[in-house]
C-alpha positions in Angstrom: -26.6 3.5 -64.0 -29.3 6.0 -62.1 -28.1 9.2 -59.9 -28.5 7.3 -57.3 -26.1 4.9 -57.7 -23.6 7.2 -58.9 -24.4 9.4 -55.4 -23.8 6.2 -53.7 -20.8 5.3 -55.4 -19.1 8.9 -54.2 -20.7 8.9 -51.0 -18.9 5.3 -50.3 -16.0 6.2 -52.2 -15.5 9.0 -49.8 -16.1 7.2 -46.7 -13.3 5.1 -47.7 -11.1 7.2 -48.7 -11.7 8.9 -45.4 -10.7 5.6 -43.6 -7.4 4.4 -45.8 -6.3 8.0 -44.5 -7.4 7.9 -41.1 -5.7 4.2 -40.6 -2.0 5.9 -42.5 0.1 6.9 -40.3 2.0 10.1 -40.7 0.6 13.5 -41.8 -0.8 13.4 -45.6 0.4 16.3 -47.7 -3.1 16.1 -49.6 -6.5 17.7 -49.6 -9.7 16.8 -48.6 -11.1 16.6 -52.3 -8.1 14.3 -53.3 -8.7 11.9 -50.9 -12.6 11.5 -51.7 -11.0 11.1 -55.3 -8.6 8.8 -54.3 -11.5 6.4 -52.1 -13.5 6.7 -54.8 -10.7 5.3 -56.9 -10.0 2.6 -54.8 -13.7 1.9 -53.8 -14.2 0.9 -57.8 -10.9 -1.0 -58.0 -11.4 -2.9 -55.0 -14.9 -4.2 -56.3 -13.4 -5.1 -59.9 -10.7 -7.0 -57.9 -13.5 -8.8 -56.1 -15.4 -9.4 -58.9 -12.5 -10.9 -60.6 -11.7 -12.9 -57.1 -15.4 -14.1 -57.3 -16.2 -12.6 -53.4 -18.2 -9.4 -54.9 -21.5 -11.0 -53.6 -22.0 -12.7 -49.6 -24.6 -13.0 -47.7 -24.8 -9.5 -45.4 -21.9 -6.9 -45.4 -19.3 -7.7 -48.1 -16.3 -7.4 -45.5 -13.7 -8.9 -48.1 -14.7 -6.7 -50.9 -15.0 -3.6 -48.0 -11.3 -4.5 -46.8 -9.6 -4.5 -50.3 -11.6 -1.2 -50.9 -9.8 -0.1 -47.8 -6.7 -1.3 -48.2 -6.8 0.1 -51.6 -7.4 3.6 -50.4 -4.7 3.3 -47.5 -2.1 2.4 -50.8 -3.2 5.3 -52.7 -3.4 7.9 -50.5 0.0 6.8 -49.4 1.0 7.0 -52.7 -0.7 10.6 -54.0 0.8 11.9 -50.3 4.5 10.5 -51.5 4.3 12.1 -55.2 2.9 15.6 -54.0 5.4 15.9 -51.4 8.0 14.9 -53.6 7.2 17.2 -55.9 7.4 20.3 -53.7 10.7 19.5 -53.7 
C-alpha cells in the first residue's frame, strides 16, 4: 500500500461521505471530520462487500460497488447523527 493509495482512499472516502449526507434528509448533528470518517468507513466496507458479492471489478466506473459505498455512508451517517444527538440528551 503506497501514499498514494492511502490519499486516494481518504480523498474518496470523503467524497462519499460527503454524498450519504448530502442525499439524508434532516439536519445531521455531526461534524465535517466525522462524516469524512464515516465515508471513509463506508467507502472500505462497501468494497469488501463487493468483493465478497464478486462485482468489485467491471468494465469502466464500478457503479454497483460506488452505490453500496453510498448507501453505506447514507446508513452511517444516519446512524453517528442518531447516537450523538441521543446522547446530548
Amino acid at each position: 500500500m503506497t501514499i498514494q493509495s492511502i490519499l486516494g482512499a481518504i480523498v474518496i472516502g470523503a467524497v462519499i461521505g460527503v454524498v450519504g449526507r448530502l442525499l439524508l434528509p434532516g439536519k445531521q448533528a455531526i461534524g465535517w471530520i466525522l462524516t469524512i470518517v464515516v465515508g471513509i468507513v463506508a467507502a472500505l466496507l462497501g468494497t469488501l462487500l463487493a468483493q465478497v458479492l464478486g462485482v468489485e471489478t467491471t468494465s469502466g466506473i464500478d457503479w454497483i460497488e460506488l452505490v453500496m459505498q453510498v448507501v453505506l455512508a447514507v446508513v452511517g451517517v444516519g446512524l453517528v447523527a442518531g447516537l450523538r444527538r441521543g446522547s446530548k440528551v
